[in-house]
C-alpha positions in Angstrom: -55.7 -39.4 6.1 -54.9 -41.4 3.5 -53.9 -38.3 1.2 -51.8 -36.9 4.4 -49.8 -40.0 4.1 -49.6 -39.9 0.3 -48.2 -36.2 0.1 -45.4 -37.6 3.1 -44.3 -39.9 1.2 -44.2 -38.4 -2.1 -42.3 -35.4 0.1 -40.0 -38.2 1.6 -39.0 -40.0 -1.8 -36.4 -37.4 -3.0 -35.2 -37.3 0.8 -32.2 -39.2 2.0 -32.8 -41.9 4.4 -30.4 -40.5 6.5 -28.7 -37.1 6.8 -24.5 -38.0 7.7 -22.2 -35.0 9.4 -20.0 -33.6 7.5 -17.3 -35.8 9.6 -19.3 -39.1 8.2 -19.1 -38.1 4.8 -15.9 -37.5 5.0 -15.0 -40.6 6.0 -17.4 -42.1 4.1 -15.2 -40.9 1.3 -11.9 -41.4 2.2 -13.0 -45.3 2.3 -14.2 -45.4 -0.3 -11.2 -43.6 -2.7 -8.8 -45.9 -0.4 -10.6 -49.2 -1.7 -10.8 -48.5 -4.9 -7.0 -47.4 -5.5 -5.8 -49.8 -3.0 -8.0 -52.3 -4.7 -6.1 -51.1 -8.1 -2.6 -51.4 -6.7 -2.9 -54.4 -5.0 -4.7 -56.2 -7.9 -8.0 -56.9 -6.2 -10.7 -56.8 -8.6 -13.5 -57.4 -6.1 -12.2 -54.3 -3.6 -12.2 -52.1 -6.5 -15.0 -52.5 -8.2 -17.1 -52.4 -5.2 -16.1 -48.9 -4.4 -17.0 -47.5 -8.0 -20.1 -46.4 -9.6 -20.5 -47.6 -13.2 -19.9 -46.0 -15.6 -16.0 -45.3 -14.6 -14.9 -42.4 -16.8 -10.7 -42.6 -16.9 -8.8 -39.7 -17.8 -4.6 -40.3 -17.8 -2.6 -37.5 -19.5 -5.9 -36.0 -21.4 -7.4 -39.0 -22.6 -10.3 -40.0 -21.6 -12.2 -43.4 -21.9 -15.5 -44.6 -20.7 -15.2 -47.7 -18.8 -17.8 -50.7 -17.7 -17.1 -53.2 -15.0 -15.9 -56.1 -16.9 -12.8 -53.6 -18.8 -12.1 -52.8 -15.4 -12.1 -55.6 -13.9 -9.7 -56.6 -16.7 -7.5 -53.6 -15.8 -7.0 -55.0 -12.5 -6.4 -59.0 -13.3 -3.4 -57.8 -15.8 -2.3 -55.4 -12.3 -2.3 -58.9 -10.1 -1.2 -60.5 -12.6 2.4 -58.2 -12.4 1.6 -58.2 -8.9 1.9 -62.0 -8.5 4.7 -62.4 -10.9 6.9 -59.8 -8.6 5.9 -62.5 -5.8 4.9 -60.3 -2.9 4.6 -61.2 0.3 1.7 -60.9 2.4 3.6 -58.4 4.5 4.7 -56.3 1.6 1.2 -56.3 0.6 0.3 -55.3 4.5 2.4 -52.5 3.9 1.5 -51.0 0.5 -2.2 -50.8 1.9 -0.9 -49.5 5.3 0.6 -46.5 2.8 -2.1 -46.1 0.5 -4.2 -45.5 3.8 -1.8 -42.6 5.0 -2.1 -41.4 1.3 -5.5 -41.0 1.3 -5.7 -40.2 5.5 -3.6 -36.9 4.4 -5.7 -36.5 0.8 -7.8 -33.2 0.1 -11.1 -33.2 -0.3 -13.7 -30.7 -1.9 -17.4 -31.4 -2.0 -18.7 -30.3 -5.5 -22.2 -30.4 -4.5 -23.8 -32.5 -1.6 -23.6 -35.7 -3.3 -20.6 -35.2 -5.4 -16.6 -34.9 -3.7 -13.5 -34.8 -5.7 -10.4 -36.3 -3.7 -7.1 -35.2 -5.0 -4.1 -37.1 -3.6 -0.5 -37.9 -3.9 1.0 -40.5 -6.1 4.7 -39.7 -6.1 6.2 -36.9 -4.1 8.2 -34.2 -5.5 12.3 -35.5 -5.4 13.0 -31.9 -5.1 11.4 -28.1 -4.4 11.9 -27.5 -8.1 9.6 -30.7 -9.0 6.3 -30.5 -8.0 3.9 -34.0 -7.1 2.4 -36.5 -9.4 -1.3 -35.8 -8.4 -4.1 -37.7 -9.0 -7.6 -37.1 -8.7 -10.7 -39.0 -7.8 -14.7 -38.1 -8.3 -16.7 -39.7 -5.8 -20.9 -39.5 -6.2 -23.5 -40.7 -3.2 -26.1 -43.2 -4.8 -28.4 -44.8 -2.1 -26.5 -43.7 0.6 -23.3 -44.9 -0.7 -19.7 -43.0 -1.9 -18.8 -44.6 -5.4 -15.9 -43.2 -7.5 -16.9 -42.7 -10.8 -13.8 -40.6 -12.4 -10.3 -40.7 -12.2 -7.5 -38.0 -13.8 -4.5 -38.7 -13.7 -1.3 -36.9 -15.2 2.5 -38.3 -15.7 3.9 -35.4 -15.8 4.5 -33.5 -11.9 2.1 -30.7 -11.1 4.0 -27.7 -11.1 5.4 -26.7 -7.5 3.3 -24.2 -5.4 5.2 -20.8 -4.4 5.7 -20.2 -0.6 4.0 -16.7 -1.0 0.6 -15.9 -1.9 -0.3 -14.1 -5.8 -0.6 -10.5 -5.7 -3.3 -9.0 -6.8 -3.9 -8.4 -10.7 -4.1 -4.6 -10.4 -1.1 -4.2 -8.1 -3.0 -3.0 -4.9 -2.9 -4.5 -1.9 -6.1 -5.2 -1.5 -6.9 -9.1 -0.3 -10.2 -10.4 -1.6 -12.0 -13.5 0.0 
């Protein structure tokens, strides 16, 4: 007896405690992404840091630095800091978070592995077809049950407009692969 429970639980450790839908994780996710960059934008060092998963690795136009939780916490200070001296209203505030929740409600998202997503979204939209987006890109990992970001890239530069039609093959047939 005693063994039986001994190999269920040693069987049971590497388990999670609870299997989530796809639907759940998803949403799970998108939560998660929309506190941390809404807890960026609006300055709120406790929103933020909640939703990450230290270390924070930070890459903006190829550079990359490690980060702990007290440089980001001082990342977000100096952003309420510029928040509070451009004297927003609780209303403006509403709705920058009411838009960063449609940003990340319309965001793609690729699982990696079962515990690992990547969430790429939009920070600026193109001005014009010949411009593409200012993309950025968040890396989200499940720890104890729980979506943490724990990467951000992010480029100043537009991501370079898709074309309406799909790439032809290499060879020139017109054979479509999956």
């Amino acid at each position: 007896m005693g063994l039986t429970c001994a190999a269920g639980l040693w069987l049971s450790a590497g388990m999670p405690a609870r299997q989530l839908t796809p639907e759940q994780d998803e949403k799970q996710i998108r939560q998660a992404a929309f506190r941390y960059y809404a807890g960026m934008v609006l300055g709120d060092e406790t929103m933020c840091v909640e939703a990450v998963g230290f270390p924070f690795y930070s890459v903006r136009n190829g550079s990359g630095t490690l980060r702990d939780e007290k440089s980001l916490r001082s990342i977000v200070a100096e952003v309420n800091r510029r928040r509070q001296s451009a004297k927003l209203t609780d209303d403006e505030r509403k709705r920058i978070a009411a838009n960063v929740l449609i940003v990340f409600d319309q965001a793609s998202i690729q699982f990696i592995g079962g515990d690992t997503a990547s969430v790429v979204f939009v920070v600026r939209p193109a001005p014009n077809r010949q411009t593409g987006d200012v993309l950025a890109q968040l890396v989200l990992h499940r720890r104890a049950d729980k979506w943490r970001v724990i990467a951000e890239f992010t480029d100043s530069k537009p991501a370079p407009p898709l074309s309406a039609e799909p790439p032809s093959p290499a060879d020139g047939s017109s054979e479509q692969r999956p």
